[in-house]
C-alpha distance (Angstrom), angle and dihedral (degrees) to the residues before:
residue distance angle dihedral
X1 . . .
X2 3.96 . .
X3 3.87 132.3 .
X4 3.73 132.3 137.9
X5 3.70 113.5 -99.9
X6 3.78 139.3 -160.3
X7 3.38 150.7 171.9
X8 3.94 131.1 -105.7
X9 3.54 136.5 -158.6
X10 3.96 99.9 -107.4
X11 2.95 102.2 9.9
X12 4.35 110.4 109.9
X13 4.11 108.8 -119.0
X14 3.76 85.6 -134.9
X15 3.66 85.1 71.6
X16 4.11 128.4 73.1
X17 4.05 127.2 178.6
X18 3.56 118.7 -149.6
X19 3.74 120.7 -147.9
X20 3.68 120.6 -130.4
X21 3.80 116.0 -136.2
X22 3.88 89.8 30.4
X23 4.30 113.0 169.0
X24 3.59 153.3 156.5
X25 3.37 113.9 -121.6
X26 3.74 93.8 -172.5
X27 4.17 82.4 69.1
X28 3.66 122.9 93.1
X29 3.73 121.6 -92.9
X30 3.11 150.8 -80.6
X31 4.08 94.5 32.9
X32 4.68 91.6 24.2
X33 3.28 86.4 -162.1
X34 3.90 108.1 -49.4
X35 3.36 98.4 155.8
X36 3.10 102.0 57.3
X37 3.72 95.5 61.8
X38 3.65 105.5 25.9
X39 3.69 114.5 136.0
X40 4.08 88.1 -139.5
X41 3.69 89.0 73.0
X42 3.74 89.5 82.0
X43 3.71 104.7 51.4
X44 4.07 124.2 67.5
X45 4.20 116.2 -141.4
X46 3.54 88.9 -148.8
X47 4.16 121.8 107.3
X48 3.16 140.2 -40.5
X49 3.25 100.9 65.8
X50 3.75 122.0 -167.2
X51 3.83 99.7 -83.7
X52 4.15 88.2 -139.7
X53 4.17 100.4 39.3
X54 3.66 90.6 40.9
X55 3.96 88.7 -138.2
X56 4.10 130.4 72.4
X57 3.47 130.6 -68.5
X58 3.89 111.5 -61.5
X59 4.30 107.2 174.9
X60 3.47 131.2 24.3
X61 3.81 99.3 46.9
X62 3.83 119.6 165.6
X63 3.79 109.4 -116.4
X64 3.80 139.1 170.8
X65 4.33 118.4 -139.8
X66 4.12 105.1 -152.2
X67 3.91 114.6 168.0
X68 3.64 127.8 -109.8
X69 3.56 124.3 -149.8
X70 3.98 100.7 173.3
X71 4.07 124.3 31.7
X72 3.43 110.1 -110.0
X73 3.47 116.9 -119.7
């Protein structure tokens, strides 16, 4: 997945947000791009499901931020 990061006064490093709605408006329409940066690409439907939401793990993902100097294509 690919968004622009940065860091904020206190805020820990260990931490990231990721923005919902993220896309590249440069990208052709109707999707610009969506998957590409979609959030969703880091989680898995499949079981086990979060025994008191019913449904899979939604926060609190482990992720690793690597810079990008060049979109992928």
């Amino acid at each position: 997945m690919q968004q622009k990061a940065k860091f904020a006064t206190g805020i820990d490093p260990r931490v990231s947000h990721v923005e919902h709605g993220w896309w590249f408006p440069e990208e052709p329409a109707p999707g610009y791009g969506i998957w590409k940066s979609n959030v969703n690409l880091l989680t898995d439907n499949q079981p086990p499901y979060d025994p008191a939401m019913g449904t899979y793990q939604l926060r609190g993902l482990l992720c690793r931020v690597s810079p990008t100097f060049a979109t992928p294509k």
